[in-house]
N, C-alpha and C positions, 0 to 999 in steps of 0.2 A: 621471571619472564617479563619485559617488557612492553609497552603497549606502542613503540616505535612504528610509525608510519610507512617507514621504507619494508617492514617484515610481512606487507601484506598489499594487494593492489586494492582494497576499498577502507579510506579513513572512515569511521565511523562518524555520524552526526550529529551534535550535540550529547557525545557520548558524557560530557565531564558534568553538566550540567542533571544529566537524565540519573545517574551516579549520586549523586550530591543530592535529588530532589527524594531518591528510594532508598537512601542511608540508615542504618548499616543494612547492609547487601546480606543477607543470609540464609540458609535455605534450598530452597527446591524451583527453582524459575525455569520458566518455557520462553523460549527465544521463538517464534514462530514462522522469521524472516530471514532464516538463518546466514543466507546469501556468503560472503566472504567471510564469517564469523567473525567480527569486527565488537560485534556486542557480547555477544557468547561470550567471547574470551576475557570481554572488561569485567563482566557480572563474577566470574571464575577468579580473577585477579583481584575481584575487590569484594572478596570472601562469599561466594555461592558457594555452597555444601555440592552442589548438583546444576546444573543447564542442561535441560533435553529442548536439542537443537532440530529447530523442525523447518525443512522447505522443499516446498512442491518441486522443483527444479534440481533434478538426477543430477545432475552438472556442480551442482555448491556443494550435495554432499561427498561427490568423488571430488572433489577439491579439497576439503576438508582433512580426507586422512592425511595428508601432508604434515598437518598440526595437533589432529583428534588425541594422537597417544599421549602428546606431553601431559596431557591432563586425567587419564586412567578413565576409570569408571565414574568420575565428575560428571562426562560428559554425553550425553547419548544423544546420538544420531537418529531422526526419523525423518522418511518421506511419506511426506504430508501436505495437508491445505489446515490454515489456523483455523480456517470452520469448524475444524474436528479435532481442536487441542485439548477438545476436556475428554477426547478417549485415549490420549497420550499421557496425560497428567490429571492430579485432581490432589485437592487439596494444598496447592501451589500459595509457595510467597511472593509469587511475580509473575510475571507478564510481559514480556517486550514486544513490539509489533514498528519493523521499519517498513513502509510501506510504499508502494511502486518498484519502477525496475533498478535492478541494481548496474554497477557500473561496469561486472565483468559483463553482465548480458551484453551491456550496449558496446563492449569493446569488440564481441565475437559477431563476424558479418556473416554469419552462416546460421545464426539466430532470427537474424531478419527484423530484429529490434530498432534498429537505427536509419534514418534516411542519409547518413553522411558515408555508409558503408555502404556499398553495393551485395547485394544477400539474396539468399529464397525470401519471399516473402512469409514470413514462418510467424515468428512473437508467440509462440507457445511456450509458457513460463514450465508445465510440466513434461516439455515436449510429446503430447498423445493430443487424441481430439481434433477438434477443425480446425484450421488453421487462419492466419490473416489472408489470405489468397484466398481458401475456400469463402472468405465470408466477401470476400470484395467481390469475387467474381460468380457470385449465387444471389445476395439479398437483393430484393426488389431497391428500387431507386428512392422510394420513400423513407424505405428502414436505412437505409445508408448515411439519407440526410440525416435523421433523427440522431444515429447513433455519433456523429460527427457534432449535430450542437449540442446534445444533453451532455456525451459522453467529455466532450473537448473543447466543446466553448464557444464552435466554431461559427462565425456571424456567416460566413461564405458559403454551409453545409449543404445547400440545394443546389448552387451551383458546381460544388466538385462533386456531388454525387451524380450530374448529369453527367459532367464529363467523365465519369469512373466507367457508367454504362454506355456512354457513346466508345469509348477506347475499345470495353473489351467484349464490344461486338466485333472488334475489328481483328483484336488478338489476345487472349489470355493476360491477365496482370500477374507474372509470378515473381517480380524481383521488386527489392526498395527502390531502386530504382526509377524503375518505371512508377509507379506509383507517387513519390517525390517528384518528377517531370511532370504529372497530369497536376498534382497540386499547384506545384510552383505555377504554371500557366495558368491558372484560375486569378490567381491573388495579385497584388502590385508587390514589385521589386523591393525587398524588403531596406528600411535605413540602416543605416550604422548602427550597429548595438543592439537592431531587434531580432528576435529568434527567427529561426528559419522558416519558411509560409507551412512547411509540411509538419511543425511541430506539433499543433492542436490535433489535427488530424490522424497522426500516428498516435499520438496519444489515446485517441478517443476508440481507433482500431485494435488498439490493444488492450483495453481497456475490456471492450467486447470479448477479445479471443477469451481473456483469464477470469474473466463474469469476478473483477476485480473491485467493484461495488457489492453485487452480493455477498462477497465471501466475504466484507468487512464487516457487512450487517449482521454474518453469520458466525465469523471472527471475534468482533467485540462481546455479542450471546454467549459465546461455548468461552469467553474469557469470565466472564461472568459466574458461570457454571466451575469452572474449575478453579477458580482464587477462594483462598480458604478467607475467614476475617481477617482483617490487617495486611492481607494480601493487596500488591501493588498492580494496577496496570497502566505502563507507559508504551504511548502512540508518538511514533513521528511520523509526520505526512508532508508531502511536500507540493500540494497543489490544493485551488480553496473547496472542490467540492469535497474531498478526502475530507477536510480537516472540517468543515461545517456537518459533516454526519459524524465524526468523532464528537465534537463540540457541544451536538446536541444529544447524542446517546447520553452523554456524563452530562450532560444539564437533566433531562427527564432521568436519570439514574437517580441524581443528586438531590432530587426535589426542584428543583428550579425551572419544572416546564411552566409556570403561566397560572394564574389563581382565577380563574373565571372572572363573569363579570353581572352586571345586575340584570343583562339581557340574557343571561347563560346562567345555567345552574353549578352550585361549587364542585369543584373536579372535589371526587372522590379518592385521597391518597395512598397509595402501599408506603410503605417503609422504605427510604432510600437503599438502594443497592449499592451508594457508591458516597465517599465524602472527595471532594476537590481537595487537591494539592493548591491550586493557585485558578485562579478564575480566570486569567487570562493564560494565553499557548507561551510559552520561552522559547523565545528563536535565538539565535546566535550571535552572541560579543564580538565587538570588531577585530577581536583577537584570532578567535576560529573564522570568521569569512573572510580573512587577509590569507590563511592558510589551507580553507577547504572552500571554492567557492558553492560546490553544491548543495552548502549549508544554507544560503541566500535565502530560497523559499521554503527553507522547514522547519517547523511548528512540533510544540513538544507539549505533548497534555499527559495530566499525570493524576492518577485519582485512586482511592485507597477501597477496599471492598469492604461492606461491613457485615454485619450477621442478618441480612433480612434474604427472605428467600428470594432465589429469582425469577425472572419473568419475561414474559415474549415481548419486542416492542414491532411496531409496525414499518415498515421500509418507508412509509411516505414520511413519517411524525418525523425520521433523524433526515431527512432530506436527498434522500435517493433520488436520484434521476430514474424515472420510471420509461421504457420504451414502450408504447402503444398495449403493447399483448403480455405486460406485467401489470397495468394498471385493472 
């Protein structure tokens, strides 16, 4: 079986490298992100014993049986959140974590994922729960701002929240649509080449629906918990606060949080949880971004589990954006 681009609608990202960095592939791995099984299927291909494919979204795994059989009892299907991959597996020689929306979401306008489709306004990754709609047209105007710049970046965050709750006193915000129109009029016209005004924004709202910062926090923990020694866990992330709470989990894992100082008394150490593959993230050869551009912004950390037990870390230490009534 072939790992050909056309046998599937999402290439995987930085799959050759992520492959090449956890060599030889063998064993029992948790895919957590399972999305279009694009990883699944390489880990399987490039001698997993086993892949228990895991993701929140009903939708990837009735996709999935399309291809699930070729591979027998290799393969096992759960619906899940990776927060909870160490009650799925345990004792694992891997770990894969693709993380944000994938590409069949944002193709489906009835997701409400994307502002270039007109949609409900929905972005519910497990489809249950509140929605993007119930939170835009409920949260106070403050919490709206907050979650637009911590969550998205967004420098603009107080003024599209005004205008979020001038609108929909006037009428319900239920489509992308509309919501992309209130955006875009806040912002200047964007230049050639720069993303859309409503990008940060949608990002930051979705980001909200799927509490997709905690479950990383809680994700990268229950990875921890379930990787046996010598066990691998590799993260792609494709945006910088994702990747700077990766970044510093596997730094304070690895020993490399900070040695006090003579005004500070000596940090007292545990035993690294984790040794580095490579101290810096590997993003993509000009090879893959002439071929896949969604590879552009993704970052690839890769780090090996060792035998020390594990341990709780705290959301602020890996750099959580914290909303008011988290801190």
């Amino acid at each position: 079986m072939g790992l050909a681009a056309t046998e599937r609608p999402h290439v995987p990202v930085l799959i050759e490298p992520l492959i090449a960095a956890v060599s030889p592939v063998c064993g029992v791995w948790l895919d957590g992100t399972l999305g279009a099984g694009g990883y699944a299927r390489a880990l399987l291909e490039a001698g997993a014993d086993k892949v228990i494919g895991v993701d929140r979204d009903p939708l990837a795994l009735d996709m999935a049986q399309s291809w699930a059989g070729d591979y027998g009892d290799r393969l096992e299907l759960v619906q899940g959140t990776f927060s909870q991959m160490d009650s799925y597996g345990r004792d694992l020689d891997g770990v894969v974590l693709d993380l944000g929306v994938s590409s069949m979401q944002l193709d489906q306008a009835q997701r409400g994922f994307s502002f270039q489709k007109d949609g409900p306004l929905d972005m519910r990754m497990s489809q249950d729960g509140a929605s993007a709609a119930d939170l835009v047209n409920s949260l106070p105007e403050a919490e709206l701002a907050d979650i637009l710049y911590l969550y998205g970046e967004e420098r603009a965050s107080r003024r599209i929240a005004r205008a979020i709750v001038k609108k929909r006193a006037e009428v319900p915000i239920v489509t992308t649509m509309q919501l992309a129109e209130i955006i875009e009029k806040c912002l200047p016209r964007p230049k050639p080449g720069q993303a859309h005004p409503a990008t940060r924004s949608f990002q930051a709202i979705r980001i909200a629906v799927n509490d997709e910062y905690g479950e990383l926090v809680e994700g990268l923990q229950a990875a921890e918990r379930a990787l046996k020694p010598g066990g691998h866990l590799a993260v792609v992330t494709f945006h910088s606060i994702e990747d700077r709470m990766v970044k510093r989990f596997l730094q304070a894992k690895s020993g490399g949080g900070g040695q006090g100082s003579r005004h500070a008394p000596q940090i007292v150490r545990e035993a690294p949880q984790f040794t580095l593959r490579t101290r810096k993230a590997i993003v993509a050869d000009t090879e893959e971004l002439a071929m896949n551009p969604r590879a552009r912004s993704a970052k690839l950390r890769v780090a090996t589990r060792t035998d020390a037990a594990p341990a709780p870390v705290d959301r602020k230490s890996v750099g959580m954006p914290l909303l008011k009534g988290d801190r």
